[in-house]
N, C-alpha and C positions, 0 to 999 in steps of 0.2 A: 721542161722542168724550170721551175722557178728559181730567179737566181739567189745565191743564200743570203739568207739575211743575216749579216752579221749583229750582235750586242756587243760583245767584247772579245777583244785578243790581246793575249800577251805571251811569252816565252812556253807556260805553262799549259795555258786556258785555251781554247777557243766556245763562245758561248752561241747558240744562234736561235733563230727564232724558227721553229719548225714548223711549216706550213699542214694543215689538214692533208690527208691523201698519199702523203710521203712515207715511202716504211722508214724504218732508224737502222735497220739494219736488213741484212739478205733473207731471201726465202724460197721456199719453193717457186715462187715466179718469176724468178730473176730482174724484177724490177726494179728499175734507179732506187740509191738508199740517201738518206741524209750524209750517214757514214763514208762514204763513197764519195758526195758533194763536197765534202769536208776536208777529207783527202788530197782531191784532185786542186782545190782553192787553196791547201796551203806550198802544195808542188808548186804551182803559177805563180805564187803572190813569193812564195820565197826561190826559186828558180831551182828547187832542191830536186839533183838526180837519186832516181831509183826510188826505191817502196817510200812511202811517207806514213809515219805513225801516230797513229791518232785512234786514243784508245776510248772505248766506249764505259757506263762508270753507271748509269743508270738508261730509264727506255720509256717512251710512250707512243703507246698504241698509234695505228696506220691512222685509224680516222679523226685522231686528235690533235691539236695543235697547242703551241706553247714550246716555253722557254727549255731547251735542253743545253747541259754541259757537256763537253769532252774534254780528254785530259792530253795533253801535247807528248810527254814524256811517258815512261812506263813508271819511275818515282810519284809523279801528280797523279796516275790512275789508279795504284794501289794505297795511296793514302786517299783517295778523292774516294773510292770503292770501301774502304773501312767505313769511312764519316756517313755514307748510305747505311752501309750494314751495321751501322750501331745508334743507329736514327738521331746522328748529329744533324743532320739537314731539314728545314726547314719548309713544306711544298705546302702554296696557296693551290688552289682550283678555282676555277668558275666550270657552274653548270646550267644550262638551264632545265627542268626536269617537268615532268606533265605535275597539274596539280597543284592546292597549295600545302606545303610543309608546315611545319611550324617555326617558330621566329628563330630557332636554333635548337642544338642537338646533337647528342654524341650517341655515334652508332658502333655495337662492339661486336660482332659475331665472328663464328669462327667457319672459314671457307672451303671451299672442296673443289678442287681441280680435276675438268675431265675433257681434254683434248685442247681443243678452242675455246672450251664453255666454265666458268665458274657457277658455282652456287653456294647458297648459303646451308650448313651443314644442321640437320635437327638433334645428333645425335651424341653431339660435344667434340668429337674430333675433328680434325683439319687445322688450319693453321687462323690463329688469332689476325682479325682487322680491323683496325678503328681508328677513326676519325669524326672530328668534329665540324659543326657546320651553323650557319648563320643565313638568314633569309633577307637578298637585297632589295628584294624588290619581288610584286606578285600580278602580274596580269595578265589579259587573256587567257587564265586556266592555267598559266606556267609560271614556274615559281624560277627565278635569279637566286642561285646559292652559290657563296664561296665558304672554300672547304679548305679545313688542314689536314691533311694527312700526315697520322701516325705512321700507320705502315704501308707497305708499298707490295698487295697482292693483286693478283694477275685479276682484271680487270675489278677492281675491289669498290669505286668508287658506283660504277655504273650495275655492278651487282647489289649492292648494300641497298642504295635508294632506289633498285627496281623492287625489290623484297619488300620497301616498304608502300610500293605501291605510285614510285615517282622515279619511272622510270627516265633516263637521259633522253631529252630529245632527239631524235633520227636514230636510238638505239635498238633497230628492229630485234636485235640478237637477245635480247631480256624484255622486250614486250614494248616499246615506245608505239603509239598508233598513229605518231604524227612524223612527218617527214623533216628534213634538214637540208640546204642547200651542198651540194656538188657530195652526196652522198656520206656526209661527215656528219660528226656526231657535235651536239652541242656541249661540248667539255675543252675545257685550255685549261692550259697549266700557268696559270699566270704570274706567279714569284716562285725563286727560290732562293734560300740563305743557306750558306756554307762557309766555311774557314776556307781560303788561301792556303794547296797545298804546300807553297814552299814560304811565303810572306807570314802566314799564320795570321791574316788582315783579313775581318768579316768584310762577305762579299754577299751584295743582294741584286739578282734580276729579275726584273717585270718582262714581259711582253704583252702588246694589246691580244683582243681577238680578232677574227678573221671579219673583213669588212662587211661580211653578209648576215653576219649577226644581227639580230634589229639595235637598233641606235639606242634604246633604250635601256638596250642591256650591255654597254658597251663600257659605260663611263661610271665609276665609283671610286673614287682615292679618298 
């Protein structure tokens, strides 16, 4: 396992940068979590006996990478947990997706959950998703999109733009026909802005993507 990348820590926070491949939390396969990573680095780093708490507040997917919070306290995870559920937080994306999009766009449908698999519902029920989106860049057939997300359904970003026929790179599961290095999807979670649960001081992190991105899709501020 990779060692964790830290972005930020303080009393409250621990922010890290979650590598592709990693789950966030446990599963049926018992494989190492970020969770877990997290855990165990702040027992060592603070020499703390017995359980260490470190609460989990929001999630992304195994084969995604990007910027995740946790909250130190159970007070920072229930207020850090409201500001999710009432869409105080603010989440960037980069994607790269088959295809070219158009220069921007806001995508509104309503999704259906069934197992491991989303889709997009025809028949108005399921639950509302939308987000908005911008084209950085277009070549070789793939289009560079960063995205805002409004809301935050079970795989919503990579469901939405397979629907519209651009799907995620290395997204075999909604139709991608092109591959992705070490079995990962072309999607990071590249900012997020939230209030300081206890300072009430807006907080903003970045992280890059994974180095095997192409260079070209790497760099945009």
């Amino acid at each position: 396992m990779k060692p964790l990348n830290i972005i930020y820590l303080d009393n409250h926070l621990l922010v890290v940068r979650k590598p592709a491949g990693l789950l966030v939390q446990g599963d049926h396969t018992g494989d190492p979590t970020l969770l877990e990573q997290g855990k165990l680095y702040l027992k060592d780093r603070f020499n703390k006996p017995g359980k260490v708490f470190l609460g989990l507040v929001h999630r992304i997917d195994r084969p995604v990478s990007g910027v995740m919070v946790f909250a130190r306290t159970s007070k920072a995870a229930g207020r850090l947990v409201n500001q999710f559920s009432t869409r105080q937080v603010k989440k960037k994306y980069w994607a790269l997706v088959q295809g070219k999009t158009g220069e921007s766009g806001w995508m509104e449908d309503q999704l259906l959950r069934h197992g491991v698999t989303s889709h997009v519902s025809r028949g108005g029920n399921g639950q509302k998703a939308e987000l908005f989106f911008r084209r950085l860049d277009w070549r070789d057939d793939m289009s560079w999109v960063e995205i805002d997300l409004h809301t935050g359904r079970h795989h919503q970003i990579r469901v939405q733009f397979a629907h519209r026929g651009h799907a995620v790179i290395g997204d075999f599961r909604y139709g991608s026909k092109r591959k992705f290095p070490e079995r990962s999807l072309a999607l990071h979670a590249r900012k997020i802005t939230f209030t300081h649960p206890v300072s009430k001081e807006p907080m903003t992190f970045t992280a890059e993507p994974e180095l095997y991105w192409p260079k070209a899709f790497r760099k945009k501020d």
